[in-house]
N, C-alpha and C positions, 0 to 999 in steps of 0.2 A: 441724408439719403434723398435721392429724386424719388419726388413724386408721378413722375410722368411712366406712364404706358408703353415698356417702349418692345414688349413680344419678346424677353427675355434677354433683348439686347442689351447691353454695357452700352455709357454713353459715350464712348469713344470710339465704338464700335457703331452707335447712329449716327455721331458726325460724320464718319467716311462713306454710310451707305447717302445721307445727305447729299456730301457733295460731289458724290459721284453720279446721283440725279443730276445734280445742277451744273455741271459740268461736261456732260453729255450735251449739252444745249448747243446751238449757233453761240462758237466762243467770240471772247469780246473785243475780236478784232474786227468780227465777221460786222459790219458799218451797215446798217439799217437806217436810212433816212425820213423816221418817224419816232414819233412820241405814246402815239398812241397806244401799246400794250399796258404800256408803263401806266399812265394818266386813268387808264378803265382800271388796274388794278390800286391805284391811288384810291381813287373815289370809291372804289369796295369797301376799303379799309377807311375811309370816314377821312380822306386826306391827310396825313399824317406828317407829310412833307409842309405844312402851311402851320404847326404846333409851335414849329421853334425859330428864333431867329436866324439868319444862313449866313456865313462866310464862304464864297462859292468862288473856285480855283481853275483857272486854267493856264494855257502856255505849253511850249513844249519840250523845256529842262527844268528843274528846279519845284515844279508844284509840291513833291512831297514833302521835300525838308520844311518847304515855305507853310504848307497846313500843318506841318507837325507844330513847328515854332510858334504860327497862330493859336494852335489850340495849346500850348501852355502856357501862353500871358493871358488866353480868354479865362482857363481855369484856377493861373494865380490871381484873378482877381474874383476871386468867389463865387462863378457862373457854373453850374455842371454842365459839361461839353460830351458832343458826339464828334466824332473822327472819321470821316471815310476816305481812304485810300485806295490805291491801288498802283500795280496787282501785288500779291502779298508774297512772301519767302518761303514761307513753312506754314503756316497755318490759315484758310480764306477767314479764317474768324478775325486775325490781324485788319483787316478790310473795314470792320467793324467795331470801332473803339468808343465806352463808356467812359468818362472821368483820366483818361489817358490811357487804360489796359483794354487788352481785346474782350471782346465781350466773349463770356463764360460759356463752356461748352453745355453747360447745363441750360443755359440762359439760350443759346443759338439752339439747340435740339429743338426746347420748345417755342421759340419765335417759329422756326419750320411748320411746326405742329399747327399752329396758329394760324397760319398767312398759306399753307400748302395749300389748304381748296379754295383759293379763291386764286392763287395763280394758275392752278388747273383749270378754274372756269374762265379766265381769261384766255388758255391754252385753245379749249376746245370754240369757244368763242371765233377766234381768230385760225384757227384749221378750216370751221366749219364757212370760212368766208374766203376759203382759198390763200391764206395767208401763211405764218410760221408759228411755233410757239417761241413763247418769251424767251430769250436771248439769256447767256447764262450772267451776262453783266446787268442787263434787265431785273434777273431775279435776287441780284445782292442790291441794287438797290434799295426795289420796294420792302427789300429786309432791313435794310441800316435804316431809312425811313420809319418802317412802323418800330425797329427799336428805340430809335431817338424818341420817339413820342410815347412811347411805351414806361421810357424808363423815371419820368420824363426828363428832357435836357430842355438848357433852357440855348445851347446856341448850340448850332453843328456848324463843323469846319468842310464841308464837302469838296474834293479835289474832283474832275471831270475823269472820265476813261477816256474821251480820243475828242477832240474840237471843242464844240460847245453847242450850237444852233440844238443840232440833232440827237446832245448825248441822255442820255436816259436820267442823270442826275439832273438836267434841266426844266423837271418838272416842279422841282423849288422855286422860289423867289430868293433869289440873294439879297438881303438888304444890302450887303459888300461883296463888288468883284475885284478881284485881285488877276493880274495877267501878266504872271512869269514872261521871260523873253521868249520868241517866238521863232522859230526855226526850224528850216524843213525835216518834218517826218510825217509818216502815214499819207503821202501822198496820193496813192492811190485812194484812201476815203476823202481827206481833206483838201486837194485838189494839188498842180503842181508848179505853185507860185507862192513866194510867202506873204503878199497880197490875198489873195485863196483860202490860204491856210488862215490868213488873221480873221479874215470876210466870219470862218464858222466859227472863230472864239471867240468873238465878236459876242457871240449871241449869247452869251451868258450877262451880259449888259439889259440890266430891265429897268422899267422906266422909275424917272428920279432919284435912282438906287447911286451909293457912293461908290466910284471906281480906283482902285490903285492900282498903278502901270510900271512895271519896269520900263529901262531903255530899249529901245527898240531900234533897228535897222528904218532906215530911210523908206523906204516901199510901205513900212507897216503902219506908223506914225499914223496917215493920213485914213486908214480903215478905222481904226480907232477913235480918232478925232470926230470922224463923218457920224460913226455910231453912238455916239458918248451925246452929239448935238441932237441926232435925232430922238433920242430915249430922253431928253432932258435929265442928264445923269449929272453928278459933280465927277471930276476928274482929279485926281493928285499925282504927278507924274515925277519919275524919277529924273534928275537932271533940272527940275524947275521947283515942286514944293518940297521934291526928296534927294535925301544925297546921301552917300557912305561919305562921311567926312572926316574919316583916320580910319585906318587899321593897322594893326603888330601882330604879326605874326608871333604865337610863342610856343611852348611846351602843352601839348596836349588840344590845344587852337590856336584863338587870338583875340585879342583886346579891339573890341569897336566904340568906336562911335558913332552914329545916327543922328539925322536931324531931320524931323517930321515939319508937316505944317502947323506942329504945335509948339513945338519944342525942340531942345538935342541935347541928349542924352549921351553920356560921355562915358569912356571905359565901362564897356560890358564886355563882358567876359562870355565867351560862344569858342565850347567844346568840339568846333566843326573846321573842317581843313580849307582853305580854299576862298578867293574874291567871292567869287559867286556865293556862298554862305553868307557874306556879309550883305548882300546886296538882297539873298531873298530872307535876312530879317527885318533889312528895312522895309521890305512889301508888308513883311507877318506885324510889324510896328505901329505902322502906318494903320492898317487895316483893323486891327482892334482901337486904334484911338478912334476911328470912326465909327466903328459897332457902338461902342461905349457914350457915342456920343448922341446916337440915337438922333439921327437925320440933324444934328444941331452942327455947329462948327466942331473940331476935331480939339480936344484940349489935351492936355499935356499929362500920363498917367505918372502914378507915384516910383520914383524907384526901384524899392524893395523888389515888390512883385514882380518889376520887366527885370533886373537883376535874376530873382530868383528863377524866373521862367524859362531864359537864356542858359543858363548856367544845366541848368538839368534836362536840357535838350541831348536827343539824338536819333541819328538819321541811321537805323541800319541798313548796309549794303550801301551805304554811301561814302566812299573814302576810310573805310572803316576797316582795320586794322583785329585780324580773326586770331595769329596766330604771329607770335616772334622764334626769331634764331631757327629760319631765316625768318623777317618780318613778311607775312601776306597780309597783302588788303584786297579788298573786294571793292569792286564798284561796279553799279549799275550802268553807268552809261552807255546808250545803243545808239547813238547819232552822230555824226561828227562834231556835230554843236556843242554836245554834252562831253566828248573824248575831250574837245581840244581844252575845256572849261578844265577836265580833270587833269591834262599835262600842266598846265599853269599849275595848280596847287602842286603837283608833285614837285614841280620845280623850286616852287617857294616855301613849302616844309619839309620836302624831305631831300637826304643828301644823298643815296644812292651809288656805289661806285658799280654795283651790278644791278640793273634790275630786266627781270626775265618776267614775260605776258604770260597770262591763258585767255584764248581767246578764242570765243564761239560765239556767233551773231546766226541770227536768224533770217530768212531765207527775203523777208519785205523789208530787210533793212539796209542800207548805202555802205555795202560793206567794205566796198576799195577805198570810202571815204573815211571808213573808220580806223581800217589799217593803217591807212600815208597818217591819219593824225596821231596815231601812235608810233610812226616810224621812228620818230626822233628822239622819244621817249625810251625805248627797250633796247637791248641789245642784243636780246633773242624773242624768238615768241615759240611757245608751243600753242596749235592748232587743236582743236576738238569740238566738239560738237556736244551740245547740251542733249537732255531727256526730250526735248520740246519737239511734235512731230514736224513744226515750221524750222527747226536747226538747217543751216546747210552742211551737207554732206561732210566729212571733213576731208574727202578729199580735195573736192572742189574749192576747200576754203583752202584748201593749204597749197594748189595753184594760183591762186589770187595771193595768197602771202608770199607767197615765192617772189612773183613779180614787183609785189614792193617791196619788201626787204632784201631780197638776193634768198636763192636757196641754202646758203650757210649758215642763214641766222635762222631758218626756220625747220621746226620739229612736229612732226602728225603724230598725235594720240588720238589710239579710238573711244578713247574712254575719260572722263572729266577724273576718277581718281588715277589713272594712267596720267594725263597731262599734268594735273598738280603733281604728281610722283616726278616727273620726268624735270619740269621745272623749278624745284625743289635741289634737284641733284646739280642741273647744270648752275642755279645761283650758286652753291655751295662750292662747287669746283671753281669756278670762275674767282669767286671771293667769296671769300669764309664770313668776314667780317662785315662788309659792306653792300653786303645783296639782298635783293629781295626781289617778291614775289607781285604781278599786280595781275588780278583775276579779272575782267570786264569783257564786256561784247555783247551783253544780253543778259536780260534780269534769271530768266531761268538758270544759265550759267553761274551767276552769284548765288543764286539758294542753294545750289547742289552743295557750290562750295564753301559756303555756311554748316551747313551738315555737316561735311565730311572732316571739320574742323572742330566742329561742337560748338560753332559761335552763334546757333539757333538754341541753345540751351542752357546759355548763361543767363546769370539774371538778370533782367531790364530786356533782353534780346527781346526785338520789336513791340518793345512798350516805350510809351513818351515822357516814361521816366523810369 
């Protein structure tokens, strides 16, 4: 039984009045070009962000799978790991993972309990100077922070919420940064050049800290380079000390092989759909033989443990497969960058002779670009609109759909279990046997349809193992 005070409330019942405070807040898209709230409430709590070692994530596809995969070769090798992601499916306590599971509702209640007035006095601090209160992605920070040091860990896997220069987790020191490929989103905060956009992920780069780099587009290369020289950082870059040097596609993933600047590691077995998986294990690879190597040259880790780490990975809402006969999968991706990443995988694991979209994007996202990268993929799409109040309208989406696909192939649901219903019906009519379902356009549109499936309630759902 909990020991904690909580006025006759159940603690299921304080987590939602929790994060319905918290949430209330300037949500975490809303781009504040300061560090500040963050840094005064840091130094309240005795620094808590400076207790443990950091593997600190940015880019703008790939970062989650890439920290999930990090933090289980950091924990098969006997380190207890903290996890911060974002944003979460179902539960914000997913945001905040101990030894691979979200941290306990009993365990978050009272961290709240703990760290609430002293974010309130950070609050009125910064009112009382004409400013805002702490930001609701502000306030899961300096949560996941004083829980890593709290619990204690001895490394956290930190993923960025939007750029790097100015995001609130960058009041860490990364001993390692890692930086997914890069490609436009969030323009309006991160500017409207992927030059621009690289300039602020840049700044997660601190000085003589180990870098690991995917490939990157020609424009972006030379932001990185210029920043890597100025910080005196080491650099390991994919295409020069890293490479995906085999992959097989097979039943339930594919067979890799990787070659670091230690080593190459040869058939690993990774539970995950898609090039792009294999390419952000070699970041997550990469990036603990440098933690591990502790500023010294990058050496070559044992087997077992990258075997075992790989193998019991998973990405939920990632290509991930909620419900068969018809088969649905859900995916996150909101970009075209990310769409076009996940047509290739469908192309190359799955066989498809129907498959029918749900698709609802949100109102700052490239959403004509998201549709053409799916035109060639679906053969119908149903339209809808997520819970999210940034959703666009689905009228308005389903005029934009019209225009790329033709109005034949597109269908308006006002409602996300209306659209699964509806494209459900039309896979099964069209082909019985060869249909399926693919849910994408925006992450809130995947949790719903997590839910509505019960694939938020299975076991392992959004845990790293």
């Amino acid at each position: 039984m909990s020991d904690l005070d909580l006025g006759g409330m159940s603690l299921e019942e304080a987590e939602r009045e929790i994060y319905a405070h918290i949430v209330s807040r300037n949500p975490e898209h809303d781009f504040e070009p300061t560090l500040d709230r963050v840094r005064e409430a840091c130094d309240l709590l005795g620094n808590p962000q400076h207790a443990f070692k950091v593997i600190h994530l940015t880019g703008t596809n790939g970062k989650t799978s890439t920290a999930r995969m990090t933090e289980s070769l950091v924990r098969e090798h006997g380190l207890r790991t903290g996890l911060f992601t974002s944003p979460h499916l179902t539960t914000v306590r997913e945001r905040i993972q101990i030894d691979g599971e979200p941290i306990a509702r009993e365990d978050f209640v009272r961290l709240w309990l703990d760290v609430a007035p002293l974010i309130h006095l950070v609050d009125a601090r910064s009112v009382e100077a004409g400013g805002p209160r702490m930001s609701f992605f502000e306030v899961l920070v300096v949560l996941a922070y004083a829980a890593f040091a709290d619990a204690p860990v001895d490394v956290a896997v930190v993923e960025v919420g939007m750029g790097g220069v100015w995001d609130a987790t960058n009041v860490a020191d990364g001993d390692v940064a890692v930086i997914t490929p890069v490609g436009l989103d969030h323009q309006q905060w991160l500017g409207d050049s992927l030059a621009d956009i690289a300039a602020e992920k840049a700044g997660i780069i601190k000085d003589g800290a180990a870098v690991v780099i995917a490939e990157q587009s020609a424009s972006v290369t030379p932001v990185f380079d210029a920043a890597i020289a100025e910080r005196g950082a080491r650099a390991f870059r994919e295409g020069v000390e890293l490479e995906v040097v085999d992959r097989q596609p097979g039943v339930g993933g594919q067979m890799v092989s990787l070659r670091t600047a230690a080593a190459t590691y040869e058939d690993l077995f990774l539970p995950l759909y898609g090039p792009y998986q294999a390419h952000n294990a070699l970041l997550a690879l990469a990036a603990v033989e440098l933690l591990l190597a502790d500023g010294g040259a990058p050496a070559s880790l044992e087997g077992e443990p990258v075997e075992t780490a790989f193998a019991q990975v998973t990405s939920p809402g990632r290509l991930e497969a909620v419900r068969t006969a018809p088969l649905i999968l859900v995916d996150a991706a909101h970009n075209p960058h990310g769409v076009e990443a996940l047509v290739s995988a469908l192309e190359e694991s799955f066989a498809f002779e129907t498959l029918v979209g749900v698709v609802a994007i949100l109102e700052d996202k490239d959403a004509e670009g998201i549709l053409a990268a799916l035109e060639g993929a679906l053969d119908h799409v149903v339209v809808t609109a997520s819970s999210s109040p940034r959703a666009i309208p689905v009228e308005d989406l389903g005029r934009l759909a019209a225009e790329v696909f033709g109005e034949d192939r597109v269908t308006i649901a006002d409602s996300v279990p209306d659209a699964l219903d509806a494209a459900v019906q039309r896979a099964e009519r069209d082909n019985d046997l060869g249909a399926g379902v693919l849910v994408v356009g925006s992450i809130t549109l995947v949790a719903e349809a997590r839910v509505l499936t019960g694939a938020d309630r299975r076991k392992g759902s959004g845990r790293a193992r």
